[in-house]
C-alpha positions as CSV (number, residue, x, y, z in Angstrom):
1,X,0.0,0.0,0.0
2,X,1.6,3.1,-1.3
3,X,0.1,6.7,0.4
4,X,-0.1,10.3,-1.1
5,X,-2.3,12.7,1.2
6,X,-3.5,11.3,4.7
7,X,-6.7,12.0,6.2
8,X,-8.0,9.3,8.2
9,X,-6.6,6.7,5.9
10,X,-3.6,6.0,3.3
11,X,-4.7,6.7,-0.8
12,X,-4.1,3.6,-1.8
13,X,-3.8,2.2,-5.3
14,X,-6.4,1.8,-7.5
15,X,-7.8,4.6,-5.8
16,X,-10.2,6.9,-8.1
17,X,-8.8,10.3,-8.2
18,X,-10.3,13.1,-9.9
19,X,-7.8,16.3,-10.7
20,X,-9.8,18.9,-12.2
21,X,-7.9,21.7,-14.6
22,X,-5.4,18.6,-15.0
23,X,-4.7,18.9,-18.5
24,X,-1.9,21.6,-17.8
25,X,0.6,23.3,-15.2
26,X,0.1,22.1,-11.7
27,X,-3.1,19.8,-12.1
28,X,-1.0,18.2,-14.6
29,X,1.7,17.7,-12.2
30,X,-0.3,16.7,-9.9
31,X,-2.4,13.6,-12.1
32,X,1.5,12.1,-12.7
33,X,1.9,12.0,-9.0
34,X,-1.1,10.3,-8.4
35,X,-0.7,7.9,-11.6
36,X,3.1,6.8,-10.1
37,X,1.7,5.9,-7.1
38,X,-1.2,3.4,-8.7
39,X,-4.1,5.5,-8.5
40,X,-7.0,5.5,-11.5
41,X,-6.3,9.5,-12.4
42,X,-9.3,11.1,-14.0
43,X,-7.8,14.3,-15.5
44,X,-10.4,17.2,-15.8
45,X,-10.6,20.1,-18.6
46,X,-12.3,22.3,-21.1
47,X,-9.8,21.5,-24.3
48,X,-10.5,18.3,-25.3
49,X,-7.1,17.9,-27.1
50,X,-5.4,19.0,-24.0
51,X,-6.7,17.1,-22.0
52,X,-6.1,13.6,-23.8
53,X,-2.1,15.0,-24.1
54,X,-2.3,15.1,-20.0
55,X,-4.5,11.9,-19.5
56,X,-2.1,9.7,-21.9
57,X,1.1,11.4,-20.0
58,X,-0.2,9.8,-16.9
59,X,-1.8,6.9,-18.1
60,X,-5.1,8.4,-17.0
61,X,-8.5,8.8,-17.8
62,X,-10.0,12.4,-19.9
63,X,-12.8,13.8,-19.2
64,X,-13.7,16.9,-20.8
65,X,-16.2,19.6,-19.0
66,X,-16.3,23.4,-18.9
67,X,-16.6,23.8,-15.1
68,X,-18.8,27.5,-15.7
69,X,-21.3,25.3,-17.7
70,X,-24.1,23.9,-16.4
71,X,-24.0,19.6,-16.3
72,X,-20.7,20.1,-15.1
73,X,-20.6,17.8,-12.0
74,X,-22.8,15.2,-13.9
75,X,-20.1,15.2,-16.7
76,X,-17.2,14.8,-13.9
77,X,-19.0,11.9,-12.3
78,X,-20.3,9.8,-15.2
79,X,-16.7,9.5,-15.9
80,X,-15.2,9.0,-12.2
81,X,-18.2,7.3,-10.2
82,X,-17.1,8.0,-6.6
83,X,-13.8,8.8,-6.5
84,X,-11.5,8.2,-3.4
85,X,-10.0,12.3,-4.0
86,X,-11.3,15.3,-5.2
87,X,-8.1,17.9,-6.3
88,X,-10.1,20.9,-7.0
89,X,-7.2,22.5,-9.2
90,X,-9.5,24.2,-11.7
91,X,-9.2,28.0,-11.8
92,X,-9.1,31.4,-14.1
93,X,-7.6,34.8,-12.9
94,X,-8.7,37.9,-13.2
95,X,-6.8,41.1,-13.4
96,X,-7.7,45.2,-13.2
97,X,-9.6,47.7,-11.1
98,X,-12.6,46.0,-10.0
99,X,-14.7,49.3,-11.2
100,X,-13.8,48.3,-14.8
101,X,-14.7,44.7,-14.7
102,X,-17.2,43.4,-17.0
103,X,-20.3,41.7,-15.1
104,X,-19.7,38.3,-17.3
105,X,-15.8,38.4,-15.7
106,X,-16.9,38.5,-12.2
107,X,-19.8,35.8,-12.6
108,X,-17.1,33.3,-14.5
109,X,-14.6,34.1,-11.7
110,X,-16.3,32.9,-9.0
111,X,-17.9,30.0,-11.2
112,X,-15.3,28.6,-11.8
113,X,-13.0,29.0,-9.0
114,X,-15.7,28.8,-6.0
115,X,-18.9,27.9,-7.1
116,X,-17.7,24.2,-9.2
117,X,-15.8,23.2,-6.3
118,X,-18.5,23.9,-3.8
119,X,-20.7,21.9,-6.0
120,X,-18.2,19.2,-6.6
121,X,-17.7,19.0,-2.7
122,X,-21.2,18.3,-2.5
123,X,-21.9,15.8,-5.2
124,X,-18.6,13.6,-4.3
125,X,-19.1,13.8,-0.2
126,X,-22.4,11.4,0.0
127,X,-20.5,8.8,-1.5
128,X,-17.3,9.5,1.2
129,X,-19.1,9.5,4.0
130,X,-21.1,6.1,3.8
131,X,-17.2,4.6,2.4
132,X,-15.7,6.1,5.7
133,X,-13.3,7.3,3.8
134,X,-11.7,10.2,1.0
135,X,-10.0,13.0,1.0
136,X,-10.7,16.7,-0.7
137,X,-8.0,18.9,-1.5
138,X,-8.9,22.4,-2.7
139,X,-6.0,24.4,-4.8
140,X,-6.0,28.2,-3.3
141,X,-3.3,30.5,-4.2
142,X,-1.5,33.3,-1.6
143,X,-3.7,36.1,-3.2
144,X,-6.5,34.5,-1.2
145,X,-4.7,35.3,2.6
146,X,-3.7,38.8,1.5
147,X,-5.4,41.6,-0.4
148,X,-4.0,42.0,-4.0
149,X,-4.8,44.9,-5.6
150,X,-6.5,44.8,-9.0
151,X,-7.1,40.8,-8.5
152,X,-10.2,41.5,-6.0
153,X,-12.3,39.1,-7.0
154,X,-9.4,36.8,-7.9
155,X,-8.3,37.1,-4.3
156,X,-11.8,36.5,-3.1
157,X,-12.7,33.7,-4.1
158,X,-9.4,31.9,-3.1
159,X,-10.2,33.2,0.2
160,X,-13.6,31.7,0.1
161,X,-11.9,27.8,-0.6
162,X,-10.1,28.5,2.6
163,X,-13.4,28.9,4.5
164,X,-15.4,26.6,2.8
165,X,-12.6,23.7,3.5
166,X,-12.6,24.5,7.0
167,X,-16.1,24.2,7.1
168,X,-16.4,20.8,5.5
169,X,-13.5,19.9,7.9
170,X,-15.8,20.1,10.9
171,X,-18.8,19.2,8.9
172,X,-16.7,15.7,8.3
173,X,-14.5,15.2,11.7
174,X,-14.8,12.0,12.4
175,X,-15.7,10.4,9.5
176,X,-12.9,9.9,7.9
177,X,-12.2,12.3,5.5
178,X,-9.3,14.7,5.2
179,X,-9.3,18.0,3.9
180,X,-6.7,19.8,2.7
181,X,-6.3,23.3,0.9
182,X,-3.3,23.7,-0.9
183,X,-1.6,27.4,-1.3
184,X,0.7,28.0,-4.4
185,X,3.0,30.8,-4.2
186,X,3.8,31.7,-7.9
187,X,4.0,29.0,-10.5
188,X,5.4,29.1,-13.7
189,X,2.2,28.1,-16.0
190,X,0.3,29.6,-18.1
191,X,-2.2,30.9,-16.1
192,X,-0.8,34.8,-16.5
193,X,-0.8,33.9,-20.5
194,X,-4.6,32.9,-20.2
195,X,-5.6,35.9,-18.0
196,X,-4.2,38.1,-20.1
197,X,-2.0,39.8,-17.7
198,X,1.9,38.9,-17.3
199,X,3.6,38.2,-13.7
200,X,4.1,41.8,-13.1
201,X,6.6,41.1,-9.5
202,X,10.7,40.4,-9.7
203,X,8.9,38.5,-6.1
204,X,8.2,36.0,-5.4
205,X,10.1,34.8,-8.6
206,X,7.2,31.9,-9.8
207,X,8.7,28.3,-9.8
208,X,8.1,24.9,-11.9
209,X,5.0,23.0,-11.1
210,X,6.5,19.8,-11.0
């Protein structure tokens, strides 16, 4: 038996694992962890062609879904079943003075970065708790501990994974079912590239994903 996160109990292979935004940067990184260590990787994203390159990296499974769209979580979970983890990775930044953001950026912000993993929480959890077993992690980033300005509602809803997790960690104690949020400095993907904004700081200098 081989472990990666522990909660209450080892991940242990042939494990269902589910790594949403895992076709690229660190949810990419993170599916090959999981794959070395025996686990059934279901590799999560919105570019179909991207997200095949990723899953047959790791020897793992695609599943292609637009976490803003609706049928989302159904999509996810006709794929998985009930996996073993959740790595809620998925996320889009935002950049600019909140005054000048565009309604449609704000509601596709907090879709995708707060609102699919709140709803993925809740669809994978029934099946955790009558196992006994599972583990959630939720992908953050430092912007959501500090305020950054002109990533406001960037930094928000990072801040809001930090108090949802803690929530389901009390809502789960004893049940056996970690939790853990994950809090990325700056990484070296192409999530500045996709935002539209480059890394404007000399620092923290942004380092490989894996």
């Amino acid at each position: 038996m081989r472990g990666v996160w522990n909660g209450d109990g080892w991940v242990r292979d042939g494990d269902t694992v589910v790594v949403t935004g895992g076709s690229s940067g660190i949810g990419a990184a993170t599916a090959r962890v999981f794959a070395e260590r025996g686990c059934r990787v279901v590799v999560v994203g919105r570019s179909a062609d991207a997200v095949q390159r990723s899953a047959r990296r790791c020897g793992g499974v695609p599943c292609v879904a637009d976490l803003a769209g609706p049928g989302a979580v159904d999509t996810v979970l006709d794929v998985a079943g009930e996996p073993d983890v959740l790595v809620c990775n998925a996320g889009v930044g935002g950049a600019g003075p909140l005054a000048y953001a565009g309604p449609a950026e704000v509601e596709h912000l907090v879709r995708v970065n707060l609102l699919a993993p709140a709803l993925l929480l809740r669809a994978v959890l029934p099946g955790m708790l009558r196992r006994g077993r599972g583990h959630l992690v939720l992908v953050s980033s430092i912007a959501g501990g500090m305020a950054v300005g002109g990533e406001a509602v960037y930094s928000a809803t990072k801040a809001g994974l930090h108090a949802l997790a803690a929530s389901v960690r009390h809502e789960v104690a004893g049940h056996g079912i970690g939790v853990t949020v994950v809090v990325p400095g700056a990484v070296d993907t192409a999530f500045f590239d996709r935002r539209g904004t480059p890394y404007p700081r000399r620092f923290p200098r942004p380092v490989p994903a894996g």
